[in-house]
N, C-alpha and C positions, 0 to 999 in steps of 0.2 A: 811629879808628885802623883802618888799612887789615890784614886777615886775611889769614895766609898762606893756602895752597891747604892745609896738613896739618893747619890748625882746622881747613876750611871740610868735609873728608876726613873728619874725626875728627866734627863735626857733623852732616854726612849718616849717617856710620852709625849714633851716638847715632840721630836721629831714626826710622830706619828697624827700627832694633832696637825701641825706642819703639811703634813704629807697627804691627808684629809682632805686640809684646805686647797691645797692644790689640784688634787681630781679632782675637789667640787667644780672649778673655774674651768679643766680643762674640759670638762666632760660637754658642756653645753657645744663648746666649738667641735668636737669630734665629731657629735650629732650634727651639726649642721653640717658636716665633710660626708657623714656618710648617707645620707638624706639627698645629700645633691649628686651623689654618687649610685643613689640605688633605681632600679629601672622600673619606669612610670607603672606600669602593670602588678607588680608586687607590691607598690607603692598602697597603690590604692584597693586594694584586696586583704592589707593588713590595716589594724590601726597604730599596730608601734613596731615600731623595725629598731634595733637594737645595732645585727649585723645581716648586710642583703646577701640571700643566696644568689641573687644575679645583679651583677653591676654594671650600670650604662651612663655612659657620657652623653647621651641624648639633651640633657638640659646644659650644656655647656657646649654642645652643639646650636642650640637654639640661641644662645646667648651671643654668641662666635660666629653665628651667622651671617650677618648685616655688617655691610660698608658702615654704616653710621656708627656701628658700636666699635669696630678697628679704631673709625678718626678720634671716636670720642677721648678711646683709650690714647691716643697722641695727644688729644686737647689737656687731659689730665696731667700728664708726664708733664707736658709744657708748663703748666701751672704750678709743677711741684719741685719741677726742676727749675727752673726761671725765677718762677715767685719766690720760692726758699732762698735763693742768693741775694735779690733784691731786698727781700725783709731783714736779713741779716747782715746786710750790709747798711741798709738804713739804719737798722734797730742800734747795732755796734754803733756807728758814726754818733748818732746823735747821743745816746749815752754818755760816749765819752768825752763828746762836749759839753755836755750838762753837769759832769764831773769836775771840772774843771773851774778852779779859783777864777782864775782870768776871763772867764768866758763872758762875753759882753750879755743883758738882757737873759739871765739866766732865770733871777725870778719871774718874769714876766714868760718864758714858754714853760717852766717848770709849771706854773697856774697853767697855763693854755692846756700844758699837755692833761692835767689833772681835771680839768673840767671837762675832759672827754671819755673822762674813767665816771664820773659821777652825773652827766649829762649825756643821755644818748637822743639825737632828733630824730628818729628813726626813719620810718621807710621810706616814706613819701619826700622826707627832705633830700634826703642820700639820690633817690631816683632823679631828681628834679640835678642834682648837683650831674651827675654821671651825664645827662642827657645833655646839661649845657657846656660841659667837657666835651661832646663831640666819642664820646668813648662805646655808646650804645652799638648793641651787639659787634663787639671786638672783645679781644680774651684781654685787653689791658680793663676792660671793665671787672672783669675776675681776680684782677692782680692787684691794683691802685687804689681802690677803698682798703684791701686789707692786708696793705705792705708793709703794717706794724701794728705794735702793742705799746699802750701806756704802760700796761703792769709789766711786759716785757723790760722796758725802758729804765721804769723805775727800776728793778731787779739789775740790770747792767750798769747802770748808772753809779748803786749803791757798792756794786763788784769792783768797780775803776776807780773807787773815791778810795778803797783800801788799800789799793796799790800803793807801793811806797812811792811816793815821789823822787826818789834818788835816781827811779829807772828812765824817768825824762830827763832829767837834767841829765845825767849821763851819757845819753843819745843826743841830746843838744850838743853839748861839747865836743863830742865825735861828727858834728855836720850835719845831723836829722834835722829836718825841720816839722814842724809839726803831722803834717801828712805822711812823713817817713816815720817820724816817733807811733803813729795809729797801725799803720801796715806793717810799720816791722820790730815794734814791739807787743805793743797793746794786741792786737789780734791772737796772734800766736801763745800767749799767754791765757788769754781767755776761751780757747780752745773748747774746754768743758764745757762754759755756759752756750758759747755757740754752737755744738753738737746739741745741745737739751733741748735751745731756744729753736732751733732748726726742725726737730724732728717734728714738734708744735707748727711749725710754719707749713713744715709739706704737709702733715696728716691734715693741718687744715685746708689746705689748698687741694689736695687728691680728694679729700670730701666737699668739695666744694658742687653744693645743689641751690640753693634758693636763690644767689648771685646768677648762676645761671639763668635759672626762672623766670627771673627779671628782667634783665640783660640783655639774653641772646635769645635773636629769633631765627638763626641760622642753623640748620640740622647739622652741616659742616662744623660747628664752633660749641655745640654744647658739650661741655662735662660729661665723664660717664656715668656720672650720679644721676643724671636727670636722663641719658637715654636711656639706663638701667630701669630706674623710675618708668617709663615709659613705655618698656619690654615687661616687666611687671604688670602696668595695665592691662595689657593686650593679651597680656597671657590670661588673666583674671577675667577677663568678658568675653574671652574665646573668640577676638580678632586677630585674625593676623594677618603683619605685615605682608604686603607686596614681594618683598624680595626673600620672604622664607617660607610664600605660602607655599612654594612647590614642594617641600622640605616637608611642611604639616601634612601635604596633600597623601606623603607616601608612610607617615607615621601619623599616629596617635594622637588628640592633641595632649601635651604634655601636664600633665598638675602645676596648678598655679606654684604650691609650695616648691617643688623640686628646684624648678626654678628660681625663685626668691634666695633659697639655699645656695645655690652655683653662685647667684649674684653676689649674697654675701663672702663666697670665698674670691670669686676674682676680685669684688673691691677691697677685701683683708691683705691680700696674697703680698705685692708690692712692701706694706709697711711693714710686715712680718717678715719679708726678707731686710730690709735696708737695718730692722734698730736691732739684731744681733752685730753686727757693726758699731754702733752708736752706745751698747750698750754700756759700755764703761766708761764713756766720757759723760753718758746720759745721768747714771751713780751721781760723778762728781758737781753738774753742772745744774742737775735738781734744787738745792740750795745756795748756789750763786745769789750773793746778794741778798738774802732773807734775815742775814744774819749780821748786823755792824756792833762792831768794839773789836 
């Protein structure tokens, strides 16, 4: 079908408006790539740099320098790698038994779980709980308070109760038994919402700082949220570490900002690669569950 000219009008400025809004969002992140990018001396002899005529890795040197911040970076990965299977494996499991007619005491953790969406004991109680767990400064302290979501739950929960029921029984009569009916049907199927649910589970765990704080008193075992944090200090009060002062000694000390800037792209970097992957199971699994009839 052939378009008038007052679509074709009406679709150029949709698009442009569109396309608007997207430089707005993207432009902020460019600046901070090229800010972290531009060499400290230019830095601080301008007050807006746009594009640097001379570009220096110096603050991503400084970042990159320290054993602690390598391990940290393995403390993370472990956290996001590890914790994201564990939550999504719990989060799915329990779902799908809460979905479930048969399931014995179903009201009774359905309440339980809902009084934890509307009742938070906050710090002091959680810390008190972690320390008589035995869990203090270990990275299962990082993982085990927040190896799931109520509203996760609910949302999966709500996704398994739509499923037709013809898909177990079917798997029953073929020899599943329940634990085969979850891993080799259920799972597989819910694909979408576990891509979505997941991507929420690492980003929260790769961001994971105030758990740390708490937590860990081991410089070996913190997040790199909090040695970042920490690198950030030092850089701000013009202390520096032991093992980089040689590094300051023979350079500049660096702007606080340059640095803040690297930090925020090395903690972006990771997620911004993994959810071009995820991104179209991310689409479908965004409304998993929000939706019943």
């Amino acid at each position: 079908m052939k378009r008038s000219l007052g679509y074709k009008i009406t679709d150029g400025a949709i698009y442009t408006v569109l396309g608007l809004i997207g430089l707005i969002t993207l432009l902020p992140f460019l600046y901070v790539v090229i800010i972290s990018f531009t060499d400290p001396t230019e830095y601080l002899s301008k007050s807006l740099i746009l594009w640097p005529e001379k570009w220096s890795i110096s603050s991503y040197k400084y970042i990159l320098s320290t054993k602690m911040f390598v391990r940290s970076l393995g403390v993370s990965a472990f956290l996001a790698v590890v914790g994201t299977i564990l939550s999504v494996m719990i989060t799915s499991a329990l779902a799908y038994s809460l979905s479930r007619k048969q399931f014995f005491g179903k009201k009774f953790f359905l309440v339980a779980i809902l009084m934890t969406m509307l009742f938070n004991p906050g710090m002091i109680p959680n810390f008190m709980l972690v320390d008589s767990l035995g869990l203090m400064n270990t990275v299962w302290s990082l993982i085990l308070p927040a190896i799931t979501s109520a509203w996760y739950v609910f949302l999966m929960k709500n996704f398994y109760q739509e499923l037709p029921e013809e898909l177990e029984e079917a798997a029953k009569i073929d020899g599943c038994n329940d634990i085969g009916v979850f891993f080799k049907i259920m799972l597989p199927i819910s694909l979408p919402a576990i891509a979505a649910f997941g991507l929420f589970f690492a980003v929260g765990f790769w961001n994971t700082y105030f758990s740390g704080v708490l937590y860990i008193n081991s410089d070996e075992l913190r997040p790199m949220q909090v040695v970042l944090q920490m690198m950030l200090i030092q850089a701000s009060t013009n202390v520096a570490d032991p093992s980089v002062a040689s590094m300051l000694q023979s350079e500049q000390m660096l702007p606080p900002e340059t640095i803040k800037m690297a930090a925020v792209v090395v903690a972006s970097l990771p997620i911004i690669c993994v959810y071009p992957f995820l991104q179209k199971y991310f689409v479908k699994g965004m409304l998993v569950g929000s939706v019943k009839g």
